[in-house]
Residue, then its C-alpha position, 0 to 999 in steps of 0.5 A: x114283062x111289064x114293071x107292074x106286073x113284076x110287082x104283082x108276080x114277085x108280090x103274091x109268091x112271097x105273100x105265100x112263101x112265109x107260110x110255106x116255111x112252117x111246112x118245112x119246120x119241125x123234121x128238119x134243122x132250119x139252115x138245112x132247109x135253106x141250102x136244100x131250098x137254094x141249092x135246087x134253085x142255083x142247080x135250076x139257074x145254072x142249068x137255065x143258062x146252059x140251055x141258053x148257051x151261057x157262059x158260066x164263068x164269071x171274073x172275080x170282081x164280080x165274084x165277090x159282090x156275088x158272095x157278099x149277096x149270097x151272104x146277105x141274101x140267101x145266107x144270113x136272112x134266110x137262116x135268121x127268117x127260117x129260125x124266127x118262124x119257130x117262135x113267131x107265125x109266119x104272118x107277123x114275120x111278114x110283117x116285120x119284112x115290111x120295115x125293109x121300106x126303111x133299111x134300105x134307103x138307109x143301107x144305100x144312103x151309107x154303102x153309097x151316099x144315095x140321097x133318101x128323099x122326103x117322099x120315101x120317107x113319108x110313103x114309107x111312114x104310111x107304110x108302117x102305120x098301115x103294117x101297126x093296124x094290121x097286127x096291133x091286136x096280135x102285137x098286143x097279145x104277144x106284149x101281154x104274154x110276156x109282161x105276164x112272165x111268158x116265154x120269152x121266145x117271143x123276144x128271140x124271134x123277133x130279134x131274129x126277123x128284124x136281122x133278116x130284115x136289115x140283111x135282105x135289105x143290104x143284100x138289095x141294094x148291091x143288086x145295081x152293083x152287080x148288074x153294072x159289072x154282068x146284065x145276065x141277070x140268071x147268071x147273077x142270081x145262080x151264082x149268088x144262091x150258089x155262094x148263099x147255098x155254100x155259106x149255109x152249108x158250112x155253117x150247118x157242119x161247123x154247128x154240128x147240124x144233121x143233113x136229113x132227108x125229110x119224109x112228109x110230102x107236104x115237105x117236098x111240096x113246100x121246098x118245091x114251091x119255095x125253090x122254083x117259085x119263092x126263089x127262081x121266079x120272085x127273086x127274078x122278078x124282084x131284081x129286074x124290078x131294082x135295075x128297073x125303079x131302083x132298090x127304094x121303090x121295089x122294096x115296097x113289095x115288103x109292104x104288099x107282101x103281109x096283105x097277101x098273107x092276111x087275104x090267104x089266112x082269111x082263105x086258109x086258116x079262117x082269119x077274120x080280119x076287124x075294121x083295124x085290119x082292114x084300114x091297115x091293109x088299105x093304107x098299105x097298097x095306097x102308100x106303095x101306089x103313092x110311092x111307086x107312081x113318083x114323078x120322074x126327076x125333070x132333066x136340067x137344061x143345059x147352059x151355055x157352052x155345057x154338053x149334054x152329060x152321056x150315060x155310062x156303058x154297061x159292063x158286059 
């Protein structure tokens, strides 16, 4: 499958999934329903790769770049995004994922020493700014309430989506590590949500949290189509997009992500966007476009007497 079209794929799920979440909130605590939601995904990976016939011991070097992940990934963001959708809409939550264009360059400049290029900067800059006129009536708004002695829940959900920013953006960057140490990538990401899955759990017990079973259907119909869609599917996509282009370039989907959910309000819950919101979406898909479409490096000649350098083997 092509590297576009993975965007788009992993791009439309997660444009819908942070409205999903809000089906999920209210009968159930938040950390239950993301080890419900990670469980089913890492059982439906873990059965994929027997049906393929895998193997599915992995060594414990690779083990632990799959723990830490889990942490990041499916434990930490999932539990701070799920908390912070009980004081913010999920769109603005959205829009928060968008700062991911910059954590992760900075994440991997320090776990790695990766140099951050002046055109990530400057696409990501667009980015931003585009993000800024999307939401600045809503932000607005927000910032009024609270400088008029609102709640300040506000303040506690935003807190809570920007750490679920930087630990989704650190959980991506170790994506190329673990893909140097095992190229199965479903074998990689059921692993991964397994250890997620776990580290939830064992904070749902240590907090005193119930494990209730919900009982509305449009529950079961958000945790079916978070798990199999919003994870299996996008994060699939997603991670073959980072050993592909890199972490900096496929973290755009960040970006995408909040459009996609301005066009399903507009569908689902009547939005109605101003010429604000429409030049911010606009500058928003032209500076993943910019960013994406960059040039590839120019290989170095090679000087006298110096051999071409040979690439480095995969670990299987």
């Amino acid at each position: 499958m092509s590297s576009p079209l993975l965007f788009v794929i992993a791009s439309l799920i997660w444009g819908s999934t942070f409205w999903a979440i809000t089906l999920q909130l209210g009968e159930v605590p938040p950390a239950v329903s993301v080890a419900y939601r990670f469980g089913i995904a890492a059982a439906t990976l873990f059965a994929w790769c027997l049906l393929r016939g895998d193997r599915l011991r992995l060594p414990w070097r690779t083990q632990r770049w799959l723990m830490l992940q889990g942490l990041l990934t499916f434990c930490l963001s999932y539990i701070c995004t799920y908390n912070a959708e009980q004081y913010l809409v999920s769109a603005l939550v959205a829009v928060l994922f968008a700062l991911m264009v910059f954590w992760t360059p900075i994440c991997s400049r320090i776990a790695f020493g990766t140099a951050i290029g002046w055109r990530t900067w400057a696409a990501g800059a667009v980015a931003m700014a585009g993000v800024g006129l999307l939401f600045y009536r809503s932000i607005s708004l927000a910032w009024r309430d609270i400088v008029q002695g609102g709640s300040g829940h506000f303040l506690l959900g935003l807190g809570l989506a920007l750490a679920a920013t930087i630990a989704s953006s650190a959980g991506s960057v170790i994506v190329t590590r673990i893909r140097d140490r095992s190229s199965n990538l479903l074998l990689t990401m059921a692993w991964s949500m397994f250890w997620g899955t776990a580290m939830v759990l064992a904070w749902v017990v240590a907090s005193g949290q119930p494990l209730v079973l919900p009982s509305a259907p449009r529950y079961w119909m958000g945790l079916f189509y978070l798990s199999i869609f919003g994870s299996v599917i996008a994060f699939m996509a997603y991670f073959t997009l980072i050993n592909r282009i890199g972490s900096q370039k496929a973290v755009y989907i960040g970006v995408v992500t909040p459009v996609i959910s301005v066009l399903l309000s507009i569908r689902l819950e009547h939005y109605r966007p101003g010429p604000l919101e429409w030049c911010g979406m606009i500058l928003c898909l032209a500076s993943v476009a910019w960013a994406v479409r960059a040039p590839a490096p120019r290989p170095q000649p090679a000087t006298l007497g110096t051999l071409p350098s040979t690439p480095a083997l995969e670990i299987p």
